[in-house]
C-alpha positions as CSV (number, residue, x, y, z in Angstrom):
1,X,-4.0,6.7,-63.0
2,X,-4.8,10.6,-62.7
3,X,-2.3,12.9,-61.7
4,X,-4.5,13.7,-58.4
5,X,-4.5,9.8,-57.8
6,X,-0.9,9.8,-57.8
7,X,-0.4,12.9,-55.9
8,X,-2.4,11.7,-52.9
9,X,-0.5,8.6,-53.5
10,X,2.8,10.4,-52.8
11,X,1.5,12.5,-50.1
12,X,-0.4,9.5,-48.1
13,X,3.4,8.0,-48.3
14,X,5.7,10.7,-47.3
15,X,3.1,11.6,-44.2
16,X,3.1,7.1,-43.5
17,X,6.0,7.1,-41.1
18,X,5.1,9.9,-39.1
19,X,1.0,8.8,-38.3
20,X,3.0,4.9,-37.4
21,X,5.1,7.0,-35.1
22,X,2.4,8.5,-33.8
23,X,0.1,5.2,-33.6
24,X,2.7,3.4,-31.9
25,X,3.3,6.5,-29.4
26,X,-0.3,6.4,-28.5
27,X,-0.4,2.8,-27.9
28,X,2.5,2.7,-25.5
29,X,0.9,5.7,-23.9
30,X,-2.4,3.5,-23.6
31,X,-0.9,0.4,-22.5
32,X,1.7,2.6,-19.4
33,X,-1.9,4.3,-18.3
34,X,-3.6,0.8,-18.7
35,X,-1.3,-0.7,-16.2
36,X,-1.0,2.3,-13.8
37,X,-4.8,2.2,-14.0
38,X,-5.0,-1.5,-12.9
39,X,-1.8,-1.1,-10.5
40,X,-4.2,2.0,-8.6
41,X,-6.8,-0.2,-8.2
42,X,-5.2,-3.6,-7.0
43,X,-3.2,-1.0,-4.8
44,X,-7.0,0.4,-3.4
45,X,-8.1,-2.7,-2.4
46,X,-5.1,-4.7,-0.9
47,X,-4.7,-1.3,1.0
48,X,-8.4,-1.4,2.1
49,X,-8.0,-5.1,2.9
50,X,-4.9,-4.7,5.0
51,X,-6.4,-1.3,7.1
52,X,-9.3,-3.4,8.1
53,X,-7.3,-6.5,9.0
54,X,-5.1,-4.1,11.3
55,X,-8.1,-2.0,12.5
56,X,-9.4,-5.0,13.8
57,X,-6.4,-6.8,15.1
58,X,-5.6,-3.4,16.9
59,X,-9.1,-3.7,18.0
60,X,-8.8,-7.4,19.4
61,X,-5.0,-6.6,20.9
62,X,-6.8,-3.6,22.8
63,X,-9.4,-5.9,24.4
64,X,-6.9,-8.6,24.8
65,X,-4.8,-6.2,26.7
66,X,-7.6,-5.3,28.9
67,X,-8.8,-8.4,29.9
68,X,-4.9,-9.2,30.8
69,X,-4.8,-6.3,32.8
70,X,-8.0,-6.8,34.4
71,X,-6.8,-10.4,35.7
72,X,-4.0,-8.7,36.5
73,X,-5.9,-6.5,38.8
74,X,-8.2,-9.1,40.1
75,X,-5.1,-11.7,40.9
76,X,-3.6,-8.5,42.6
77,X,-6.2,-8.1,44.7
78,X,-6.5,-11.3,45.8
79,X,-2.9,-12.0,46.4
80,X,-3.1,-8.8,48.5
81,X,-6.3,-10.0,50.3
82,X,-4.5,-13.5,50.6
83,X,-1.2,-11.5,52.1
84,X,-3.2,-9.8,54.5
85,X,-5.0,-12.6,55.7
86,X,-1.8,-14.3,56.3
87,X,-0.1,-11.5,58.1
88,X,-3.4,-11.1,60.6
89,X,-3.4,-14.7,61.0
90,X,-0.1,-15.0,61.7
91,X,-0.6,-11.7,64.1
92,X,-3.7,-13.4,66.2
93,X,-1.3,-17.1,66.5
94,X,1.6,-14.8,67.9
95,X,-1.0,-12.8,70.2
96,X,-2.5,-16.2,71.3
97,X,1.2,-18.1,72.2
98,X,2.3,-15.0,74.6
């Protein structure tokens, strides 16, 4: 071999552990941003998934709650018409037995 072949040879070497180093470095860096990456994204859409699925259940529970308290109302009402009839009936049989 030449002297420049073994020269390169040498210098290829000495420089060898420090472009591993650097391989390995930049793979682990690839590999932690590969998994953030994917951990973002399944994060994105479970998040999406779960606003809509609470949008609408807040949605339902809203309409649920008003038709409750629009029974409410109309049982009200007619528990209060039904008391009324009751106290004017009662109020005519009491007029009629003096």
């Amino acid at each position: 071999m030449s002297q420049e072949k073994i020269d390169a040879y040498k210098k290829e070497k000495s420089e060898r552990k420090e472009k591993i180093a650097k391989q390995k470095k930049r793979n682990k860096i690839l590999k932690i941003s590969g998994v953030v990456v994917a951990v973002a994204i399944v994060a994105t859409i479970v998040g999406s998934i779960v606003w809509n699925n609470v949008k609408s259940s807040s949605a339902a529970e809203a309409e649920a709650a008003t038709e409750v308290s629009t029974e409410l109302n109309e049982e009200a009402t007619d528990s209060t018409e039904a008391a009324e009839a009751t106290e004017s009936t009662e109020a005519a049989s009491e007029t009629s037995a003096e």
